[in-house]
Backbone bond lengths (Angstrom), bond angles and torsions (degrees), N, CA, C in turn:
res aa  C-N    CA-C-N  psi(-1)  N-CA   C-N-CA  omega(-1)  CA-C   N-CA-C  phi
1 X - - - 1.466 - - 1.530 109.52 -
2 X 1.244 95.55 111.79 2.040 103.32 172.47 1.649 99.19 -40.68
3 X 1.400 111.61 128.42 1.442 117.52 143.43 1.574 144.09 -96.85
4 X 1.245 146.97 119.28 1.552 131.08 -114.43 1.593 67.71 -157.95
5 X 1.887 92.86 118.21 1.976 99.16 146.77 1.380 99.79 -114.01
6 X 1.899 97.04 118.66 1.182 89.55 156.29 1.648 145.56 -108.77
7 X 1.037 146.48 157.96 1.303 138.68 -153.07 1.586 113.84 -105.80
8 X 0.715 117.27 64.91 1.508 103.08 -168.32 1.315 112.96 -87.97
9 X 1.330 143.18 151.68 1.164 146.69 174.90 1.657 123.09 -70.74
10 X 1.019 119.96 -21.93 1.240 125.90 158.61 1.744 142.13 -145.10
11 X 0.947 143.03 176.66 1.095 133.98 -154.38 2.120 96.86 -105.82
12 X 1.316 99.76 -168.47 1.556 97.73 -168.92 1.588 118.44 -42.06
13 X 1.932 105.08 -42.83 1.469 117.00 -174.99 1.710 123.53 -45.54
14 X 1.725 97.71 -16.85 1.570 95.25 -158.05 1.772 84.16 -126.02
15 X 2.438 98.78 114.34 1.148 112.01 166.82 1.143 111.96 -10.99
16 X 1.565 109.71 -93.42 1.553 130.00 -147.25 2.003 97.14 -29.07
17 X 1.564 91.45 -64.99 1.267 100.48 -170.85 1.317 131.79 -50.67
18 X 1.426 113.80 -38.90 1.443 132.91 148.06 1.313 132.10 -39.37
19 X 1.685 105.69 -42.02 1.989 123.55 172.08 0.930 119.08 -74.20
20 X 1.435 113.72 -47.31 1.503 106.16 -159.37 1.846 111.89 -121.76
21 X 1.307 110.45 39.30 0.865 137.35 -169.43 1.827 122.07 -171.65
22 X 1.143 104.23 -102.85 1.735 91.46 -177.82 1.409 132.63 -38.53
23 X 1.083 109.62 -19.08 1.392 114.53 -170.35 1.984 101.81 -87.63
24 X 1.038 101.57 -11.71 1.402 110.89 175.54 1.903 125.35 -90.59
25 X 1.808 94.63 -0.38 1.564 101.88 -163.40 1.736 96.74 -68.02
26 X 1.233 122.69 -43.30 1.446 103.53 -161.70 1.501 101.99 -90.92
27 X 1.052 163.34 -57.24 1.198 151.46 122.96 2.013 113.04 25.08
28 X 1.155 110.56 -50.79 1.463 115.94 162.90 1.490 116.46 -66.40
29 X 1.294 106.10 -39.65 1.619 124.34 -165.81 1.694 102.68 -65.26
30 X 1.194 99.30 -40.76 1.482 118.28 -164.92 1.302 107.30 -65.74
31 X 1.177 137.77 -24.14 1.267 155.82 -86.58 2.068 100.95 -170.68
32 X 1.486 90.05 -31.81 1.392 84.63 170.73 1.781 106.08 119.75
33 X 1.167 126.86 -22.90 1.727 138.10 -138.44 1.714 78.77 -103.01
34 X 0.995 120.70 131.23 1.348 145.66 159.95 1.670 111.58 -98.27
35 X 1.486 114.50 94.67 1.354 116.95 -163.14 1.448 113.37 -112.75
36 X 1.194 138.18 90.37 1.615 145.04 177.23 1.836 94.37 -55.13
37 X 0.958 102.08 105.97 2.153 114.46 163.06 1.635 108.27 -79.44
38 X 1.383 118.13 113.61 1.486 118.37 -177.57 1.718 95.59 -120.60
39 X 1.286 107.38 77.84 2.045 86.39 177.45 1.720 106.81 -72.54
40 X 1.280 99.52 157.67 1.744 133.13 170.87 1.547 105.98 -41.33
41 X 0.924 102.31 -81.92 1.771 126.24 -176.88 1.880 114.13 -110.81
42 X 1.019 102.23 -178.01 1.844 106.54 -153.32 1.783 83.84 -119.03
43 X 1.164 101.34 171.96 1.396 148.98 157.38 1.755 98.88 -46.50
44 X 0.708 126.70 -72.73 1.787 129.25 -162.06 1.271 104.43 -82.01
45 X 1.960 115.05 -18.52 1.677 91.78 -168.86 1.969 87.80 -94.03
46 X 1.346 114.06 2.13 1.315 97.19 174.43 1.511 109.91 -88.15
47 X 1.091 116.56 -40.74 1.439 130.20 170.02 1.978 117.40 -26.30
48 X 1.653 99.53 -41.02 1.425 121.70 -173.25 1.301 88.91 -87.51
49 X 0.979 123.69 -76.99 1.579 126.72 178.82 2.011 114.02 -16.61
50 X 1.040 95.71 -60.10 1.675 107.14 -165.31 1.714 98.06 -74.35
51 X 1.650 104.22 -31.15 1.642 91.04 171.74 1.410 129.02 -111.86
52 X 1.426 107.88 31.52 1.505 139.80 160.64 1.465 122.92 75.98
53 X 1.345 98.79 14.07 1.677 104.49 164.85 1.760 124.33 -94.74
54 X 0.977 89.87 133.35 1.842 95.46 -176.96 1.680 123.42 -70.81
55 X 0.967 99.19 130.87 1.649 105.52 165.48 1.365 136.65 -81.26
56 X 1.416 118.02 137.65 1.101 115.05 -153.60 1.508 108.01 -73.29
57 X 1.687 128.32 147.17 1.685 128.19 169.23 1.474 100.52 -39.10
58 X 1.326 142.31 -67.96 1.015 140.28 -158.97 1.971 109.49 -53.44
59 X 1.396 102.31 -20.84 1.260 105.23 174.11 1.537 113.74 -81.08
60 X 1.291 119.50 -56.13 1.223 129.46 175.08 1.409 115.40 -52.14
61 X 1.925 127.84 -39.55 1.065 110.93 -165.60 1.758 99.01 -68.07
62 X 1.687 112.64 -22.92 1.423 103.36 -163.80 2.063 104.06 -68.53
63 X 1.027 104.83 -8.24 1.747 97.98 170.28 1.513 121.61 -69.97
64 X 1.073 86.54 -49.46 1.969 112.07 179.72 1.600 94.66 -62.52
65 X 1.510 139.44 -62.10 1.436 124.45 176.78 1.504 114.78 -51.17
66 X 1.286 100.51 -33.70 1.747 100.94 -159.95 1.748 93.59 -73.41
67 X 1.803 121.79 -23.59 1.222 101.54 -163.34 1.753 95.00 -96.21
68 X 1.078 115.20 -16.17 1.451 116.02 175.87 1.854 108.90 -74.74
69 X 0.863 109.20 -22.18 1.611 103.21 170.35 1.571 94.60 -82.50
70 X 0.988 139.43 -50.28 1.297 137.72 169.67 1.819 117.31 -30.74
71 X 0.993 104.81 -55.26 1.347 108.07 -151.90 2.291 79.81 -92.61
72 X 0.798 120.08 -58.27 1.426 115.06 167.77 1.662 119.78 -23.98
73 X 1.791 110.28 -20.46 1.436 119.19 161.85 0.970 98.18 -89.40
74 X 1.179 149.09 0.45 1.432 135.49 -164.84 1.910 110.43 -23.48
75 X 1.649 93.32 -74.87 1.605 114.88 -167.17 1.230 119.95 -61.57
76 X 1.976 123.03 19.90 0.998 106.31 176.03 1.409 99.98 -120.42
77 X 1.735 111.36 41.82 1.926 120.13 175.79 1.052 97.33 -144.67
78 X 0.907 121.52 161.41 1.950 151.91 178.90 1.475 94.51 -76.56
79 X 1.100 101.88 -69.95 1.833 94.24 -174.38 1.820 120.48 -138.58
80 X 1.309 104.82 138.30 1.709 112.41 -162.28 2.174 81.37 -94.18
81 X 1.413 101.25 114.50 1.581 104.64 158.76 1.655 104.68 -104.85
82 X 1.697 108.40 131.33 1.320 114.65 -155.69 1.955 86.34 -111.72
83 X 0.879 91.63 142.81 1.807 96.21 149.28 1.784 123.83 -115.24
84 X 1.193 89.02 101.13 1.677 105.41 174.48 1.480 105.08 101.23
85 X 1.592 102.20 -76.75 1.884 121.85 -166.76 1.536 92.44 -129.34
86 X 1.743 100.67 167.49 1.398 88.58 151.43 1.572 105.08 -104.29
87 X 0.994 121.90 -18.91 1.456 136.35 -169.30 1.528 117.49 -111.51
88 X 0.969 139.71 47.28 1.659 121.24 179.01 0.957 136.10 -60.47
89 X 1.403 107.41 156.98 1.677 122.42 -151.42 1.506 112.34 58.71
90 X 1.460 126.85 -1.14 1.719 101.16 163.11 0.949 108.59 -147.84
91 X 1.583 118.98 168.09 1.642 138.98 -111.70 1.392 95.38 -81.14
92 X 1.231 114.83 159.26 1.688 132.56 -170.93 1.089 120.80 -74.60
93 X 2.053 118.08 -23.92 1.504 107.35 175.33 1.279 98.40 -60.18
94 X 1.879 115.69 -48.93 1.295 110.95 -165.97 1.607 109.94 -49.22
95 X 0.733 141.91 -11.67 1.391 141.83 -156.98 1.766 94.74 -82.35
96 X 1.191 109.03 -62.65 1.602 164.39 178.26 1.478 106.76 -12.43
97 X 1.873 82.53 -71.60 1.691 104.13 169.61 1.399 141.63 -69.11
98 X 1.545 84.41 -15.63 1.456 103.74 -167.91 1.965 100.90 -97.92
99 X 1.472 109.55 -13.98 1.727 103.40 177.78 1.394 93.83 -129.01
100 X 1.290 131.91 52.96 1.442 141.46 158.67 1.276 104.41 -70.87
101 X 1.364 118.90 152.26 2.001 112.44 150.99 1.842 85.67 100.80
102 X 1.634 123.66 -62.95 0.958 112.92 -178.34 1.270 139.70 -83.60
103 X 1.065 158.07 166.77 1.678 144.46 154.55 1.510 95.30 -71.25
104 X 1.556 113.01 160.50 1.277 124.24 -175.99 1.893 94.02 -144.62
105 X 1.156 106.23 156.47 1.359 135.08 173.59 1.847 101.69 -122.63
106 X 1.652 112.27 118.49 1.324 106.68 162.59 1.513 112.75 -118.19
107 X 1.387 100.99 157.03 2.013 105.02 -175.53 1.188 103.46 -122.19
108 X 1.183 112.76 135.82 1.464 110.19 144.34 1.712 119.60 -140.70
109 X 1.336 106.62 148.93 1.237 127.00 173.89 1.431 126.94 -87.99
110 X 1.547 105.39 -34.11 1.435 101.39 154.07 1.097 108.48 -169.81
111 X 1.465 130.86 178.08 1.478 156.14 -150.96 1.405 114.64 -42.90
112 X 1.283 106.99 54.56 1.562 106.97 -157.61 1.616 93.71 -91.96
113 X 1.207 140.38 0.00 1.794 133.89 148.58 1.069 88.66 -47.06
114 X 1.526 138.02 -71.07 1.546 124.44 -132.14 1.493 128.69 -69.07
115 X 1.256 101.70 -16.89 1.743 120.64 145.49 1.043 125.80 -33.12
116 X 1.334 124.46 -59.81 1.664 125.61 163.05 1.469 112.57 -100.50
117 X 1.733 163.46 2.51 0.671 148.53 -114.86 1.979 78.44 -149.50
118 X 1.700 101.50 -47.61 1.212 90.33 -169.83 1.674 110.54 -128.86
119 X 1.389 95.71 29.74 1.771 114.95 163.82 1.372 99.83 -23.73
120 X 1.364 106.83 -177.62 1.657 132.97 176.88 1.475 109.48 -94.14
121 X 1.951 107.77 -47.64 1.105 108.73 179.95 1.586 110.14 -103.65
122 X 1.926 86.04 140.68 1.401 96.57 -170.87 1.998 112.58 -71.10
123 X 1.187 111.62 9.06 1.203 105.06 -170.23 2.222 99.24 -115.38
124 X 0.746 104.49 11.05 1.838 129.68 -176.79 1.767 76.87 -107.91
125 X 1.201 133.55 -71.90 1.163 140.97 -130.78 1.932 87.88 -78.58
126 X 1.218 114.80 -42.93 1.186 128.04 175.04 1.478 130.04 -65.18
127 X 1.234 104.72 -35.09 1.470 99.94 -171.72 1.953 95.09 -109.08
128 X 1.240 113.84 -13.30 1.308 122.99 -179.49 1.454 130.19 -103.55
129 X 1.085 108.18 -39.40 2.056 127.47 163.36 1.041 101.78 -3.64
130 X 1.442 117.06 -61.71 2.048 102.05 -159.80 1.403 101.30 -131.65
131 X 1.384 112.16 31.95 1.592 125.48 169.41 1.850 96.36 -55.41
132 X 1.338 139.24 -50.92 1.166 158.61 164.59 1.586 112.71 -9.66
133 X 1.680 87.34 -85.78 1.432 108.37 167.58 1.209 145.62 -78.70
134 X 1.523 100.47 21.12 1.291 120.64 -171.09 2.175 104.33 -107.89
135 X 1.530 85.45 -39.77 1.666 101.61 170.43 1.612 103.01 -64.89
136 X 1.319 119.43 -43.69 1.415 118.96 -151.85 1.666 90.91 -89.04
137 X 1.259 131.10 -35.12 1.439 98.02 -178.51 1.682 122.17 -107.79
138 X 1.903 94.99 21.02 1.429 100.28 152.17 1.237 115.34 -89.78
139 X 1.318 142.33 -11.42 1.656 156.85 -162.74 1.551 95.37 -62.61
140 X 1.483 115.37 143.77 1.326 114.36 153.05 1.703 118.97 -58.55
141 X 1.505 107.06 -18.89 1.594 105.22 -171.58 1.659 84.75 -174.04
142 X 1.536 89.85 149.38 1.612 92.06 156.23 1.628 116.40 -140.02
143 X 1.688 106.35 137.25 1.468 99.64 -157.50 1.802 101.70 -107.71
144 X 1.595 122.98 116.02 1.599 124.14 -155.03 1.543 97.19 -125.44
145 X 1.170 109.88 125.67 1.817 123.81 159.17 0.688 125.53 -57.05
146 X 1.728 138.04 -5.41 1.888 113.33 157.92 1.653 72.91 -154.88
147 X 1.865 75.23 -172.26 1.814 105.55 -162.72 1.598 110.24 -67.02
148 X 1.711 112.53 -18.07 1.348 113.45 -163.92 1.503 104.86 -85.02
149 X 1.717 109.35 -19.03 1.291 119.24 -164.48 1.581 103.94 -76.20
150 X 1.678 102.92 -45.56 1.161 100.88 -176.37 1.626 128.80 -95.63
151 X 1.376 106.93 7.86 1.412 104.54 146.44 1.508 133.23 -90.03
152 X 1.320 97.03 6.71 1.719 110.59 158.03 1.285 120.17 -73.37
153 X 1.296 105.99 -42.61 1.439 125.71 -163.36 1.892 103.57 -86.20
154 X 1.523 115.80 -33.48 1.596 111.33 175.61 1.706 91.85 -81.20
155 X 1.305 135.53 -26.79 1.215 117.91 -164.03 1.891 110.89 -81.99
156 X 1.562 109.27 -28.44 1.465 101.96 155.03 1.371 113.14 -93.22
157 X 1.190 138.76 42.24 1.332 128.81 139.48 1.547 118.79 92.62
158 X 1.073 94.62 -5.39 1.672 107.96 176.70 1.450 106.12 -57.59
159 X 1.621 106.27 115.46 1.603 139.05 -177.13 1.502 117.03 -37.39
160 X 1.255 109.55 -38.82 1.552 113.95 170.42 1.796 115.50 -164.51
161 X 1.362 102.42 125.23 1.496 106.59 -170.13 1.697 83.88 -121.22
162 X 1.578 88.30 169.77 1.439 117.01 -152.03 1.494 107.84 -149.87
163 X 1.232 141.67 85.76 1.722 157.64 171.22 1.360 87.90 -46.83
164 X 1.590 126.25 115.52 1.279 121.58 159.62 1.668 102.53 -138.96
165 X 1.633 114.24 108.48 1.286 82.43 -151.50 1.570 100.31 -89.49
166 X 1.603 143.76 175.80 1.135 142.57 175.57 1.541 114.48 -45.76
167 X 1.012 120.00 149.68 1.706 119.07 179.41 1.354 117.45 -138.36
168 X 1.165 140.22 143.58 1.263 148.44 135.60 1.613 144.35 -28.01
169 X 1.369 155.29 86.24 1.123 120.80 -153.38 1.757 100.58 -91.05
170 X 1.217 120.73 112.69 1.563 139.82 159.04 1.556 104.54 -28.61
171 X 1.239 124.73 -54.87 1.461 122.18 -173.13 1.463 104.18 -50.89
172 X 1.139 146.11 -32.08 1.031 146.59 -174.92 1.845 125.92 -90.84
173 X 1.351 84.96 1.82 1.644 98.52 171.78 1.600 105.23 -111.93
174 X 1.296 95.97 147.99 2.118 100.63 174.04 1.821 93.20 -69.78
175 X 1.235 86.25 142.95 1.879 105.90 171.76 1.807 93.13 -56.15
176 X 1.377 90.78 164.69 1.336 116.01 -158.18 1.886 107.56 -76.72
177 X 1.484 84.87 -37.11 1.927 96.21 168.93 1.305 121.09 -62.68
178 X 1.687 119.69 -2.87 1.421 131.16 -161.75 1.618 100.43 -118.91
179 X 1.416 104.27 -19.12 1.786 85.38 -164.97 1.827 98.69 -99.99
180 X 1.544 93.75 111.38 1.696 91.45 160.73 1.515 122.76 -87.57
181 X 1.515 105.20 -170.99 1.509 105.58 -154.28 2.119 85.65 -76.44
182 X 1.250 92.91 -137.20 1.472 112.17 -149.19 1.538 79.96 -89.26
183 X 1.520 123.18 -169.93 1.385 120.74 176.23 1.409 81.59 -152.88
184 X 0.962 151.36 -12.22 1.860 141.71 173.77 1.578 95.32 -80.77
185 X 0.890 99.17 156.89 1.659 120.78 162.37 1.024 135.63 -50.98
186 X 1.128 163.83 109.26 1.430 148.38 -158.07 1.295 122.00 90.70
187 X 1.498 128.65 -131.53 1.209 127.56 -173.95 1.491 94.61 -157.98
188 X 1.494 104.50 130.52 1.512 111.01 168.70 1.532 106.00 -120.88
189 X 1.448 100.51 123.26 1.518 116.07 167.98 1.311 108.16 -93.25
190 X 1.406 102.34 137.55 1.833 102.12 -165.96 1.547 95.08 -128.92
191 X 1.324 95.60 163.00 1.893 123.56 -167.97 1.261 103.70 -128.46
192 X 1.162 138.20 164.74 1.649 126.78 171.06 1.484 93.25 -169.51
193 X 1.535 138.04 133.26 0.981 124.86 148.93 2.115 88.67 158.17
194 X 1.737 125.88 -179.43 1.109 111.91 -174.25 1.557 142.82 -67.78
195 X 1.403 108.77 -176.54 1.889 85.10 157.99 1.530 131.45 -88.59
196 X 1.553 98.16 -5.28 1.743 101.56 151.38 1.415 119.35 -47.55
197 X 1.397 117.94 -48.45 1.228 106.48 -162.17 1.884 112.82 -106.70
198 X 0.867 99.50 -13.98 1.718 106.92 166.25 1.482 113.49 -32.56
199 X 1.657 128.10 -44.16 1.242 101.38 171.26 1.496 132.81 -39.21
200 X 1.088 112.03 -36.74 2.006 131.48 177.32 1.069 88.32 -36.74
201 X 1.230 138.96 -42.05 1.662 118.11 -160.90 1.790 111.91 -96.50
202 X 1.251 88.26 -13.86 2.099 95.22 162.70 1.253 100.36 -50.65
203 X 1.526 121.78 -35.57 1.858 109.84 -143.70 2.180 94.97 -80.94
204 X 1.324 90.90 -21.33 1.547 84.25 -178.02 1.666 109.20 -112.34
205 X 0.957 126.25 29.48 1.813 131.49 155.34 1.189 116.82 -5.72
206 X 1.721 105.20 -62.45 1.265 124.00 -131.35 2.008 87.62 -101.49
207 X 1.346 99.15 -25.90 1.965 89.88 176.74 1.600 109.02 -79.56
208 X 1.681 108.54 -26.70 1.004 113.32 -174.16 1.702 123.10 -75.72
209 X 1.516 112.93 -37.69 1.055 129.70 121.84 1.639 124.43 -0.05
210 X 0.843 120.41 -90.39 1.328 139.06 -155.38 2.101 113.78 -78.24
211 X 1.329 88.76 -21.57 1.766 122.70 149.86 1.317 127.10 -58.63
212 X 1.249 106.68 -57.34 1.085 126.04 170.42 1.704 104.84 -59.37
213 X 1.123 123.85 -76.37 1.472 102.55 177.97 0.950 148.23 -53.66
214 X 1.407 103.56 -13.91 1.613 117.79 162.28 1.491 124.89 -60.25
215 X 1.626 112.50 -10.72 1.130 136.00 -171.12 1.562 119.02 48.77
216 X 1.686 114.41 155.74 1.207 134.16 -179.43 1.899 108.21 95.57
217 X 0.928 118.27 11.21 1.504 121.10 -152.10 2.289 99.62 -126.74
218 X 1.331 95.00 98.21 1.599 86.21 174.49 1.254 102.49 -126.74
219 X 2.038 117.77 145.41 1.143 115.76 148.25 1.476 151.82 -91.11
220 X 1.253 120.79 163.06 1.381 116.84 -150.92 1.668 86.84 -138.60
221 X 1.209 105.78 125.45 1.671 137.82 -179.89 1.431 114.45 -109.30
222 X 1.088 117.77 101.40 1.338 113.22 -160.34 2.112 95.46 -117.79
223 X 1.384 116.85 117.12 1.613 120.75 -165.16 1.396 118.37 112.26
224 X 1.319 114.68 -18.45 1.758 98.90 -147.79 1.546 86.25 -172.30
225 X 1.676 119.87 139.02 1.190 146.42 -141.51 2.251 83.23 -83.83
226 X 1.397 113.49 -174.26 1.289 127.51 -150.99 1.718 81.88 -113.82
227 X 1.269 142.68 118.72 1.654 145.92 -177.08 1.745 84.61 -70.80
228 X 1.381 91.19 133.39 1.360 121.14 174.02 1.664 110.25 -60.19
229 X 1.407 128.39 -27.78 1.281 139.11 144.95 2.195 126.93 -40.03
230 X 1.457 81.49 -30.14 1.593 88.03 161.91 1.408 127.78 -79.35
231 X 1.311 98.71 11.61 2.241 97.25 -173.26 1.532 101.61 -52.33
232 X 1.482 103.57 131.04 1.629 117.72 151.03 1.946 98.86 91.52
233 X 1.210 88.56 7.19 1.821 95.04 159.97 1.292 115.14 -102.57
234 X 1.782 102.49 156.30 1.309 112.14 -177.23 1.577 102.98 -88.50
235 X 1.829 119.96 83.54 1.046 123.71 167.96 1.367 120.71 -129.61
236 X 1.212 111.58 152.93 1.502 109.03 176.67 1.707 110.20 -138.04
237 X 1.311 114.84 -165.11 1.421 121.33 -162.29 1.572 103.06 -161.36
238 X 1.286 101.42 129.14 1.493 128.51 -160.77 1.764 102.91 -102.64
239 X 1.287 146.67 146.85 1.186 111.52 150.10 1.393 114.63 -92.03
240 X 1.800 126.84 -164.60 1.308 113.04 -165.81 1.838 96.85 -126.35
241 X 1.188 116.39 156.62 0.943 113.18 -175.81 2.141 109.64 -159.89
242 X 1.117 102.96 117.59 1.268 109.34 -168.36 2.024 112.99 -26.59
243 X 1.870 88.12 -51.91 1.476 86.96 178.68 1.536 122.56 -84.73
244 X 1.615 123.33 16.49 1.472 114.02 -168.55 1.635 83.84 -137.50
245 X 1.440 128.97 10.30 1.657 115.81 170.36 1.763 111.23 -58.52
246 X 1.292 100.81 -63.64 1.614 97.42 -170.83 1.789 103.27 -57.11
247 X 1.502 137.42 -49.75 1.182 87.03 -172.28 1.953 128.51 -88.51
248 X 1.401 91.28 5.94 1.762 87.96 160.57 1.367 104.38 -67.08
249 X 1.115 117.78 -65.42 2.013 107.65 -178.14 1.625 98.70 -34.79
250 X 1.016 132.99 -67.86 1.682 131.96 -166.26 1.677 105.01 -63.91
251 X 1.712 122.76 11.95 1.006 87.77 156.86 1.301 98.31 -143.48
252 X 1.589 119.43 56.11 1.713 140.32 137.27 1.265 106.47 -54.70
253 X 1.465 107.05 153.04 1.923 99.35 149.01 1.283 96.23 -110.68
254 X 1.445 113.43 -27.47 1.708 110.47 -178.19 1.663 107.29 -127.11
255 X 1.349 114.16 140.48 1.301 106.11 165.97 1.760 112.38 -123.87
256 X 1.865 89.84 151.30 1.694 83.58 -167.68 1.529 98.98 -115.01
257 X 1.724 110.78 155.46 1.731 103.03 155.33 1.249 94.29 -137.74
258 X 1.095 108.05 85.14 2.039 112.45 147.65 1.361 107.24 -35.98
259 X 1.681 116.63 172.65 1.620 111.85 164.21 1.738 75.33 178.64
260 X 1.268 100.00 166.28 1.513 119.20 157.56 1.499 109.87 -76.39
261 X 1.649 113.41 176.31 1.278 113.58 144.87 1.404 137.09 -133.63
262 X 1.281 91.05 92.85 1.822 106.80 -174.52 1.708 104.29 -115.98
263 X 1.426 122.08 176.91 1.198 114.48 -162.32 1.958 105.54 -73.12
264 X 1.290 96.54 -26.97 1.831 96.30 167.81 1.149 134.56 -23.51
265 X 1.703 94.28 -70.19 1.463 113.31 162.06 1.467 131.26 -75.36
266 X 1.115 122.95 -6.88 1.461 121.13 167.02 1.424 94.08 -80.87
267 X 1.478 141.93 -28.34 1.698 110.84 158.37 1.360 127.01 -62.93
268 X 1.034 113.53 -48.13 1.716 108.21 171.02 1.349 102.92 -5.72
269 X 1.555 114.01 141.22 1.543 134.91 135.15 1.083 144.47 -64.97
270 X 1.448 120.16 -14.01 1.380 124.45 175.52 1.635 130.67 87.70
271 X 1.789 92.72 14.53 1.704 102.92 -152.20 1.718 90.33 -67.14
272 X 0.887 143.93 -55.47 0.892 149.43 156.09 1.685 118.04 8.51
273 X 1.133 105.16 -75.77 1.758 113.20 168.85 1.352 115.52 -66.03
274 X 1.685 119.71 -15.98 1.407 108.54 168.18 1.144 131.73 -79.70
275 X 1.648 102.91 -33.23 1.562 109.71 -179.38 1.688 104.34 -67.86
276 X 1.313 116.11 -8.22 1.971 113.93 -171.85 1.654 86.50 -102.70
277 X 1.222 124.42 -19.06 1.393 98.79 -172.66 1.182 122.35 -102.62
278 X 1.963 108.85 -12.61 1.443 110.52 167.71 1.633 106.43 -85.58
279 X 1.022 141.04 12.57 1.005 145.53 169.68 2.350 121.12 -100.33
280 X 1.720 85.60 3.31 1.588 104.14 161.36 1.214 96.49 80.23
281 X 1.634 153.67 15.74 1.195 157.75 154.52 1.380 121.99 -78.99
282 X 1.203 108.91 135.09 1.591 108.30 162.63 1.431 143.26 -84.65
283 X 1.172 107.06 174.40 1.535 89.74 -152.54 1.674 110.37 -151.78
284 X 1.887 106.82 140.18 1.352 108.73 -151.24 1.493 80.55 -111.63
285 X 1.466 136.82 142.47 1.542 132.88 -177.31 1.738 98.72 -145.34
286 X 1.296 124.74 146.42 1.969 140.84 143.57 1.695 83.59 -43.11
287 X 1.342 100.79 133.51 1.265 116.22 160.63 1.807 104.31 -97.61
288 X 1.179 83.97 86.50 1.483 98.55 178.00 1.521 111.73 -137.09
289 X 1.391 130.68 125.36 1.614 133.08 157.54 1.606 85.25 68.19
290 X 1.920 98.65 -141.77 1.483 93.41 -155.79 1.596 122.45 -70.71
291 X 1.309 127.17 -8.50 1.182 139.34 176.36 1.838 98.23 -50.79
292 X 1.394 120.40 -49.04 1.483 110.61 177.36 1.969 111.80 -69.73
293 X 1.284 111.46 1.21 1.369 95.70 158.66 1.473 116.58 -104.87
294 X 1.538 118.56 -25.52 1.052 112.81 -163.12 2.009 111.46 -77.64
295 X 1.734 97.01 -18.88 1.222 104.74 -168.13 1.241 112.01 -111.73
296 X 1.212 118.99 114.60 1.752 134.04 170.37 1.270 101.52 -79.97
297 X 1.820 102.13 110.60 1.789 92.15 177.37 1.475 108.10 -66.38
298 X 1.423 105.10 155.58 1.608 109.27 154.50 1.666 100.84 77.62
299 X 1.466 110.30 -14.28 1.343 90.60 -171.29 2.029 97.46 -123.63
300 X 1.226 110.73 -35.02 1.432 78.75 177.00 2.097 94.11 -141.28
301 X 1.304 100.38 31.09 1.402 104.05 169.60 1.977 93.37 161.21
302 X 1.552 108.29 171.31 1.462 114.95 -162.33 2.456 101.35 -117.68
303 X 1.342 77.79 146.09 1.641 72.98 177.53 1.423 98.99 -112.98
304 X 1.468 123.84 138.35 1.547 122.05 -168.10 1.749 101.15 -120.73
305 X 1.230 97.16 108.46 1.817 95.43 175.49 1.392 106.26 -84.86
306 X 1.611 133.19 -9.52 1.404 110.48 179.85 1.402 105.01 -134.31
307 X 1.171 124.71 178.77 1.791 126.19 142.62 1.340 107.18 -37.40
């Protein structure tokens, strides 16, 4: 039986880690792969994180020991699958030395170079820039969620990449003959995702806005508090919860993912529009990165370049 440490950066609370990974443990299991799960950080320090209080060093250094005793087992698995780094924020030999002896598999979901590559400080930018591509084309393979990811990954040289794009699991949605429309009045346009990323919906105020007066039209924020920029809209805020996501998505009529377009967001995956679209809703998206594959305008959701 293959033995697999994998590294993931966070525990159930944090998507990425949850998508493109956990949701795959028994399905692996089944399969034969005996997989040890070591996440980075916990449950509570994301919890602090998303509601903007800091954690103490003494907290953080205990992640960094816990993953260095980790990786110090290295040699007793077939293969170390990493998510992103194994180490963040420091330097890549260290990385290097520390997953020698084994083959490694690295993932990413999105633009996680651009963290150091296009920091603030030019000396992050310097000693860190191609910390990225330095993991990815030592990797036995690297497995990336859209086309932008993985022309990062052929352009540093990494030996074999792998298009896998993020997915949904369907079993967990009611069949399509089951989901009716909305049952409130009006129209609820729905949001879903953290309070990191909630600014995205500042950038469209003013359409949302202007909806709103047309009347019958409220939004619904499902993760992440209502931007203080929304005063005197019909919006509200849901919290999120692993077991009550799908049926807040099922009770959108529309779901949106705004985004900018900077190279950030052209990594994105788009999970976002999947969970609204396996849930039989349509869907308004930034034609930005993977949102222009996932979304056929006009035909099974709309791409909006302006207000």
């Amino acid at each position: 039986m293959p033995k697999v440490l994998l590294l993931t950066r966070y525990d159930r609370l944090g998507a990425a880690s949850r998508v493109r990974f956990l949701q795959f443990l028994p399905g692996l299991a089944s399969h034969g792969m005996d997989i040890d799960v070591q996440p980075f950080s916990d449950n509570a320090y994301l919890l602090a994180f998303y509601a903007g209080r800091s954690v103490g060093p003494a907290h953080i250094a205990r992640f960094y020991a816990r993953r260095l005793q980790a990786l110090l087992k290295r040699r007793r698995y077939d293969l170390v699958w990493v998510e992103k780094e194994a180490l963040p924020w420091l330097p890549a030999w260290l990385e290097f030395a520390l997953l020698s002896g084994v083959p490694y598999v690295v993932e990413l979901d999105d633009a996680w170079f651009h963290r150091y590559d296009r920091h603030p400080l030019a000396l992050i930018r310097g000693l860190m820039g191609r910390k990225i591509d330095a993991v990815m084309r030592s990797a036995a393979a690297v497995v990336v969620g859209n086309q932008y990811l993985k022309e990062r990954a052929d352009k540093a040289g990494a030996r074999r990449v792998e298009l896998i794009p993020t997915v949904v699991d369907l079993a967990r949605y009611p069949p399509m003959n089951d989901l009716a429309g909305g049952a409130e009045q009006g129209i609820t346009i729905g949001w879903i995702g953290t309070p990191l990323n909630a600014y995205y919906l500042e950038r469209i105020e003013p359409a949302l806005r202007c909806l709103a007066q047309a009347g019958g039209v409220r939004l619904r924020i499902v993760g992440a508090p209502v931007p203080g920029k929304f005063a005197g809209l019909p919006a509200e805020s849901r919290a999120w919860s692993e077991a009550t996501e799908i049926a807040q998505i099922c009770a959108f009529d529309v779901g949106i993912m705004p985004l900018d377009d900077t190279p950030w967001e052209r990594g994105k995956c788009a999970y976002k529009l999947l969970q609204v679209m396996a849930a039989g809703r349509p869907v308004v998206a930034s034609p930005v990165g993977a949102n222009c594959q996932v979304v056929r305008h006009g035909v099974n959701g709309f791409l909006a370049g302006s207000t």
